[in-house]
FIVEXPA-475230 format. One record per residue (C-alpha): residue in one letter; x, y, z; residue number from 1. Coordinates in steps of 0.25 Angstrom, whole numbers, plus 5000, padded with zeros to 4 digits. Each point is the difference from the previous one (the first is absolute). Example, Ala and Ser with C-alpha at 12.3 -4.5 7.8 and 13.67 -1.06 7.14 Angstrom:
2
+------+------+------+------+-------+
! finu !   px !   py !   pz ! kolro !
+------+------+------+------+-------+
!    a ! 5049 ! 4982 ! 5031 !     1 !
!    s ! 5006 ! 5014 ! 4998 !     2 !
+------+------+------+------+-------+
//
This chain:
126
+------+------+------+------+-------+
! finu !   px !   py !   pz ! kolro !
+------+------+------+------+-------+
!    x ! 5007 ! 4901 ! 5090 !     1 !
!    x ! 5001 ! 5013 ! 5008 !     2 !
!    x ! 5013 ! 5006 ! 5000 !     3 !
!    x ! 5003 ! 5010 ! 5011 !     4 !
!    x ! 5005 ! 5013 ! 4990 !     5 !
!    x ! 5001 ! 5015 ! 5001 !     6 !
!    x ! 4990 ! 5004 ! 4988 !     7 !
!    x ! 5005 ! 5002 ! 4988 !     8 !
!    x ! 4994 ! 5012 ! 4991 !     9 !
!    x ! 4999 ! 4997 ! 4986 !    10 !
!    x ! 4999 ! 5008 ! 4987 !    11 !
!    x ! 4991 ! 5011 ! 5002 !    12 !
!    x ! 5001 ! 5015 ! 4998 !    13 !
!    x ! 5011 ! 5010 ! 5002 !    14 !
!    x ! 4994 ! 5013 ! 4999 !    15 !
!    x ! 4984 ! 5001 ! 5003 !    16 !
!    x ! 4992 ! 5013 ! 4995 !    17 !
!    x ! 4992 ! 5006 ! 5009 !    18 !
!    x ! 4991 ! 5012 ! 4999 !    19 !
!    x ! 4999 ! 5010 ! 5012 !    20 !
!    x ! 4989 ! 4998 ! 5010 !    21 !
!    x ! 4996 ! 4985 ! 4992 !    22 !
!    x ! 5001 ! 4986 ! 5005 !    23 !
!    x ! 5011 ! 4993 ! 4993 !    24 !
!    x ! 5000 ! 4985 ! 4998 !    25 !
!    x ! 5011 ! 4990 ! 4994 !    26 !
!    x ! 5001 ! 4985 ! 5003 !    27 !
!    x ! 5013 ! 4994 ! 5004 !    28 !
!    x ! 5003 ! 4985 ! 5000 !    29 !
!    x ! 5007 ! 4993 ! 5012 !    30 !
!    x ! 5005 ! 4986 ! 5003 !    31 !
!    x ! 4997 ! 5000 ! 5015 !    32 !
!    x ! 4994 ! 4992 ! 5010 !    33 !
!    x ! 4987 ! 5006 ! 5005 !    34 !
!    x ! 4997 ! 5010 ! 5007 !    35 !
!    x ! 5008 ! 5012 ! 4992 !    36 !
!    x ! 5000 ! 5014 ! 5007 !    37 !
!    x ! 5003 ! 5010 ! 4987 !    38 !
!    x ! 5003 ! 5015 ! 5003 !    39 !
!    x ! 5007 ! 5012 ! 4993 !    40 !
!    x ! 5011 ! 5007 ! 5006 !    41 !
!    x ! 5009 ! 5013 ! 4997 !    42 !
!    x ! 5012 ! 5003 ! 5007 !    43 !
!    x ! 4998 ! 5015 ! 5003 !    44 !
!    x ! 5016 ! 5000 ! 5008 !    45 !
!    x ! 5009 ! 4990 ! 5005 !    46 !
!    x ! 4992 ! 4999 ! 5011 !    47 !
!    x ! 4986 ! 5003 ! 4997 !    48 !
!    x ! 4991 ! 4989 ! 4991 !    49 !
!    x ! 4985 ! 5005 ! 4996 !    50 !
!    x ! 4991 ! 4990 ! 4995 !    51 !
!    x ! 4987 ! 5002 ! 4992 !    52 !
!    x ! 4987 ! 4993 ! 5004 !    53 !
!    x ! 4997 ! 4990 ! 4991 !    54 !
!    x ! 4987 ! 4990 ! 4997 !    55 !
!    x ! 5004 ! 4986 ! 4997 !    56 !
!    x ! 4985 ! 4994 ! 4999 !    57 !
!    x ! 5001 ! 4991 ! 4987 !    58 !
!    x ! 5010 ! 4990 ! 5003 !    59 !
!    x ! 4999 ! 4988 ! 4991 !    60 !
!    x ! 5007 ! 4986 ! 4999 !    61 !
!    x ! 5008 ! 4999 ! 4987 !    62 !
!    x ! 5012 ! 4993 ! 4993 !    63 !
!    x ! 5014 ! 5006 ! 4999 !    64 !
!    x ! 5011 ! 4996 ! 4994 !    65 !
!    x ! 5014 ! 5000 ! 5007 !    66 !
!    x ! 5013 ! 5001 ! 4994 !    67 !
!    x ! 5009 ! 4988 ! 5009 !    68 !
!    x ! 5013 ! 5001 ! 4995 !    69 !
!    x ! 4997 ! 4996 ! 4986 !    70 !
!    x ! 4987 ! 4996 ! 5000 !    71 !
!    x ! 4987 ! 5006 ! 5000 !    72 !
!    x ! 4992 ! 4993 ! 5011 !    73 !
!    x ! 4984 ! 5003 ! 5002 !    74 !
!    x ! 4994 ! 5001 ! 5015 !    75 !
!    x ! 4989 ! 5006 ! 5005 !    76 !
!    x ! 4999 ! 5013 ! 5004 !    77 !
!    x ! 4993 ! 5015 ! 5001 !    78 !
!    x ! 4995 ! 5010 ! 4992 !    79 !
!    x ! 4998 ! 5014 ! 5007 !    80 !
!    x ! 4992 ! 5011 ! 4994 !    81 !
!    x ! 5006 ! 5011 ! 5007 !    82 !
!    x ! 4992 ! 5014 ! 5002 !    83 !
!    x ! 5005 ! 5013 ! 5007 !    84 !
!    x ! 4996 ! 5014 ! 4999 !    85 !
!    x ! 5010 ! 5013 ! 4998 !    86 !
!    x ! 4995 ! 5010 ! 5008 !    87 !
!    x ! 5012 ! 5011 ! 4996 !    88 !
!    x ! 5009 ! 5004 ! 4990 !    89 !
!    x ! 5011 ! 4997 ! 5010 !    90 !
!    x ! 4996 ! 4984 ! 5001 !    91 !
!    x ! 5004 ! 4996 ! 4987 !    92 !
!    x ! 5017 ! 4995 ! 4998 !    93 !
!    x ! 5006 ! 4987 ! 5004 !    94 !
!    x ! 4994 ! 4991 ! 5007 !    95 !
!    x ! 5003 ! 4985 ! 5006 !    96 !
!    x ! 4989 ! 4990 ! 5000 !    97 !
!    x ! 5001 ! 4992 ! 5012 !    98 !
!    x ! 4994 ! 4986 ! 4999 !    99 !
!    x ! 5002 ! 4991 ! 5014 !   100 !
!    x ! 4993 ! 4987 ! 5004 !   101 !
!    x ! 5002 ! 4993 ! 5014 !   102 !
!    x ! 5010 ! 4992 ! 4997 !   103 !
!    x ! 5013 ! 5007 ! 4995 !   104 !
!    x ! 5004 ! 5013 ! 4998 !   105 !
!    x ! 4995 ! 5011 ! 4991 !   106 !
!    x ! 5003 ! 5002 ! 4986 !   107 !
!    x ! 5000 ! 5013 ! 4993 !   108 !
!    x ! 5001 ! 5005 ! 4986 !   109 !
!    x ! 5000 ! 5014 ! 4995 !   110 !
!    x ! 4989 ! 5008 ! 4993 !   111 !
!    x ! 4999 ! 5013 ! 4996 !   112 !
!    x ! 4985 ! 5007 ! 5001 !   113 !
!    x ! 4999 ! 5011 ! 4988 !   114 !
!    x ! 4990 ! 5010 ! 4997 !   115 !
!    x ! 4990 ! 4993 ! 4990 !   116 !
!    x ! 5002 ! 5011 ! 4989 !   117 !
!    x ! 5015 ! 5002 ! 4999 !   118 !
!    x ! 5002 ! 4984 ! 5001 !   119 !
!    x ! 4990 ! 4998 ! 4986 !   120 !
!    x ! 5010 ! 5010 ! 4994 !   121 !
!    x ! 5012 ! 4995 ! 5005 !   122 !
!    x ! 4997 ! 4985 ! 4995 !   123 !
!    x ! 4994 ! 5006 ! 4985 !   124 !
!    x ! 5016 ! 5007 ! 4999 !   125 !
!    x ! 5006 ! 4985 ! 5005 !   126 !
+------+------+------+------+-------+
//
């Protein structure tokens, strides 16, 4: 059965490490019916959005689990291993991952993109 939905970002990362002028990957799993467009965005203003270029080659079919009220239902889904590059000191900060599909509107969730050596030190004090 296909159910027309907004995608639905499931359990993933909250902050990623990233080391200046290196590609960075991390996968995201998403309910959503296919296609699913993914980008980064970082709201400079109120009025100004930027968005880092991102590759979103390995897509692959998996199960996820939902919470429906209060049940735990399983459907299929996406895994997205996504991969960006920071080119600057001034890329890194707050970020929203954007996930959309052709049906409904976009979901978003927020992630923070850190420089790789002070978030191994900041997860060794927590």
């Amino acid at each position: 059965m296909l159910v027309a939905a907004p995608p639905v970002l499931l359990d993933g990362d909250r902050k990623v490490a990233a080391r200046l002028g290196h590609v960075t990957s991390f996968s995201q799993k998403i309910y959503s019916v296919s296609p699913v467009y993914v980008t980064l965005e970082r709201q400079l203003t109120a009025s100004l959005n930027t968005s880092i270029h991102l590759n979103t080659t390995d897509v692959k079919q998996t199960r996820v689990a939902l919470n429906v009220f209060d049940s735990v239902v399983e459907a299929d889904g996406v895994t997205v291993v996504i991969s960006f590059n920071i080119s600057s000191k001034e890329e890194y900060g707050e970020y929203q991952i954007v996930v959309a599909n052709n049906v409904m509107p976009a979901a978003r969730r927020a992630i923070e993109i850190v420089p790789k050596g002070i978030y191994v030190i900041l997860k060794l004090r927590s």
